[in-house]
N, C-alpha and C positions, 0 to 999 in steps of 0.2 A: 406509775403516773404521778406527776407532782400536785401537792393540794392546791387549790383555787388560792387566792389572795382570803377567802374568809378564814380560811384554815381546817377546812372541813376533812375527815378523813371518810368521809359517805364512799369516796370511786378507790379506794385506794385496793380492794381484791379484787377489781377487774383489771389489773395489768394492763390499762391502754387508754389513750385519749383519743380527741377529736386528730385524723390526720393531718399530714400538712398540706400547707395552700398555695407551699410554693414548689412541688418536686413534678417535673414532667412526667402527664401520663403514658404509659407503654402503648404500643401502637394495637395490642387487641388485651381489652379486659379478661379475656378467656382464652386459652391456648387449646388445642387439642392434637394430640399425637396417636397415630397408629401404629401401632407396635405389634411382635409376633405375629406377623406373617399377616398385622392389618385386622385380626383378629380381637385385640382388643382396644379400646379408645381409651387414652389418657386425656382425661381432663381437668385442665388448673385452671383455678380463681389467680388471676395474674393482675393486683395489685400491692405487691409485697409493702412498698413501700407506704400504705394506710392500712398496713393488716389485711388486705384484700377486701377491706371493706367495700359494702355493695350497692355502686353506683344503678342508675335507674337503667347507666348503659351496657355495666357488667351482667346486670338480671336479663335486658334484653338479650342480650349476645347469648348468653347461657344457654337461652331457650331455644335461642336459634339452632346452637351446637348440638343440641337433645332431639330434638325435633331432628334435625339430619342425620345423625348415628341411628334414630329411629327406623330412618326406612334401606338403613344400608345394612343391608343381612348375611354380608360377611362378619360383619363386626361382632361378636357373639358375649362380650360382656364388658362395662363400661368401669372404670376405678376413680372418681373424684378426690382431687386433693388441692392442695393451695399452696402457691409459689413462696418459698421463703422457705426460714425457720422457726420465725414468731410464730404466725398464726395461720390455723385454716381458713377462717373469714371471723371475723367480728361483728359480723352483721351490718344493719343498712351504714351507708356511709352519712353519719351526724351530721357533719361538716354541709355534705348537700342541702339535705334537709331544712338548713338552720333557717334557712328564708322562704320556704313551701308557704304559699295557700292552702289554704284545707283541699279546695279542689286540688291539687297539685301534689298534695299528699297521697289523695283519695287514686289517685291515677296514678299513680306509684304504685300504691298497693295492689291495685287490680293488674298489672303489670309481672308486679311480685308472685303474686298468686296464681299467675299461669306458669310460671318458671315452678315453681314449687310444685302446680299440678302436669308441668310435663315431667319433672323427675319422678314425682309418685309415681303414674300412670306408664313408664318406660315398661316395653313390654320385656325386653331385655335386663339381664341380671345387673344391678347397678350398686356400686359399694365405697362409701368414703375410706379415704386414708386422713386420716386427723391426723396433721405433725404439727398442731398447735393452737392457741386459742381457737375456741368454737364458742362464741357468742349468740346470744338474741339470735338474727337469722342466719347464724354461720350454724351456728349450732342447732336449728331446724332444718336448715340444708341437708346436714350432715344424718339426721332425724328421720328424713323424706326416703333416705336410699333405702335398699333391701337390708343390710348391716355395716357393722363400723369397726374398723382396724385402727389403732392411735400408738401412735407415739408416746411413753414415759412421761414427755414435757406439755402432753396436750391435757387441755381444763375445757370444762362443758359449764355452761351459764346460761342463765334467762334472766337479763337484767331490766325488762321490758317496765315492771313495777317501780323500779328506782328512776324512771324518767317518764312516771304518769301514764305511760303505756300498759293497756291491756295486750299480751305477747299474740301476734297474729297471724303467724306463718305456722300455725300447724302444732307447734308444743302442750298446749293443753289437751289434746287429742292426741298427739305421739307419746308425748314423755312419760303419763302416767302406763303406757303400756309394753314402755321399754325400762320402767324403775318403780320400784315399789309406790304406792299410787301417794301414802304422804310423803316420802322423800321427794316425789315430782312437784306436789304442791306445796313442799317447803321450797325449792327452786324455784319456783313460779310467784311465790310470795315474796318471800327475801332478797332474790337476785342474787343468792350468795353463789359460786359457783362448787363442782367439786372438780377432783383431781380423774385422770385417767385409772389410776390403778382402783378408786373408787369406784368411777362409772361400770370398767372391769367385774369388780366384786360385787355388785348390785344385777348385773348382766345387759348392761346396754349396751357396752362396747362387749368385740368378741375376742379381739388380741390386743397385748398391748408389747411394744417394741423399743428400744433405742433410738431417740429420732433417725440415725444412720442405718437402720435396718428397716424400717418399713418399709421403704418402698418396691426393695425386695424380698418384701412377705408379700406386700398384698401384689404384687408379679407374682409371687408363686401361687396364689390361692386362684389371683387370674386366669394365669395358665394352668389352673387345676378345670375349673370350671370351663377354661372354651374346649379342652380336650372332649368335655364330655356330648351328648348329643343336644346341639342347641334348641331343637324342638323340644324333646325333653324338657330339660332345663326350663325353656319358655313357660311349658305349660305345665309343671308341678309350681313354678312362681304364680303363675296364673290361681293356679287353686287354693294355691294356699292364702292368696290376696283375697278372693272371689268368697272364700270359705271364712274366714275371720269376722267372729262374731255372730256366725250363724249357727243354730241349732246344729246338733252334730250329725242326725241322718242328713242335712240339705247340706253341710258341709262335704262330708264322705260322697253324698250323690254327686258333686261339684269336683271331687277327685275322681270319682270313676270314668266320669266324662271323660277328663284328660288321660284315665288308665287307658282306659277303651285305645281312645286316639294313638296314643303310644304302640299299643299291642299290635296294634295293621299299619303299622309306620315303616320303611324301610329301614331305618335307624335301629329297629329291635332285631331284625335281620343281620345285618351286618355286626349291630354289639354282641348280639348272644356268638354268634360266626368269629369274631375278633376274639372270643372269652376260651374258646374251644382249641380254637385255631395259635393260642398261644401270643398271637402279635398286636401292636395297637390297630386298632377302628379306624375310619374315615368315615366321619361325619358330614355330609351334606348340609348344607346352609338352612336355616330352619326355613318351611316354606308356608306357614300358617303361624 
């Protein structure tokens, strides 16, 4: 990013400015593909050309798209990622913003905040692919899902303090529980970003890739996971979401639940049957 007319070198580790004002928007902020037999949903932040940065209409469309891969229960696990090479999302889009009322802010954000709480709350398995910048709320987006696969070239940031922003989409409550708690809150202070191979070694991402190869990792890790029994799957996510943060007997009683449910499930019939029997399983669509 080029320095301001003061000479300031404050933006120059966030790789990015405000986008432009004059490049036609694509005809849907959000893309979704059904892939593997419909099985799992690709979902792209599809503003390449502002870093996919997140229009009020990008955030609503998003929700929209989560909300309906919600109740289609073929779909057995969802992959987010963002169109381009730059960036995954850089978060809210500046440029909009720059002329908000505070109401007008405030109604964004409450906006924001149900996109955020439909990706937490997806009862289905849900996973970013970072192939690139993940800022402010790209970078809680990407925070929000179950885990994060990144590309080589992808950086994670919270630059929320460098433009008088307290960060609001969720990072002061995610980040310290995906990165040692003061590394989150030097992030959160500084806005300094770090690198993928970092976030990696710290343990908030869980692979990291060639931008040319991710998206055939996190396909495979996809097609790892819809193989398996989507009920299942559902509800060991469930417990272990339901269980976080609680005392350990009311955790484990919160897993037994889901053991239980599993054990008298058709799905343990047919998997232990498929395990014996030598062949792959057929899974039924999760029905709870």
């Amino acid at each position: 990013m080029a320095n301001s007319s003061t000479g300031t070198s404050r933006w120059d580790a966030l790789d990015f400015g405000p986008p432009p004002s004059d490049q036609e928007e694509p005809e849907s902020p959000v893309l979704v593909d059904y892939v593997s037999d419909g099985r799992i949903a690709l979902v792209t932040l599809n503003r390449p050309h502002a870093d996919n940065a997140i229009t009020t209409e990008m955030g609503a469309r998003l929700t929209e798209v989560i909300e309906a891969i919600a109740v289609q229960t073929a779909v057995r696990v969802v992959i987010l990622t963002g169109a381009g090479d730059r960036a995954f999302s850089v978060g809210s889009d500046l440029r909009q913003r720059k002329n908000m009322t505070k109401e007008d802010w405030l109604r964004q954000r409450q906006d924001f905040d149900r996109t955020l709480y439909t990706v937490r709350e997806l009862r289905k398995p849900i996973f970013a692919a970072v192939n690139g910048t993940a800022y402010g709320g790209g970078s809680e987006l990407a925070q929000s899902t179950d885990f994060i696969l990144a590309a080589e070239s992808a950086t994670f940031g919270q630059p929320e303090a460098m433009l008088g922003l307290a960060a609001g989409g969720g990072s002061p409550a995610l980040l310290p529980r995906l990165l040692p708690r003061g590394k989150a809150l030097q992030m959160l202070m500084t806005g300094d970003p770090i690198t993928a191979a970092e976030a990696y070694r710290l343990g908030m991402v869980n692979e990291v890739h060639p931008p040319g190869e991710l998206m055939d990792a996190a396909m495979r890790v996809a097609d790892r996971i819809a193989s398996n029994s989507p009920t299942a799957v559902q509800a060991v996510k469930r417990a272990a979401h339901l269980g976080e943060g609680q005392p350990i007997e009311q955790a484990i009683a919160i897993m037994m639940d889901a053991h239980w449910r599993s054990a008298v499930h058709p799905d343990r019939v047919e998997g232990i049957g498929a395990f014996n029997e030598g062949r792959e399983p057929t899974f039924k669509d999760a029905d709870f």
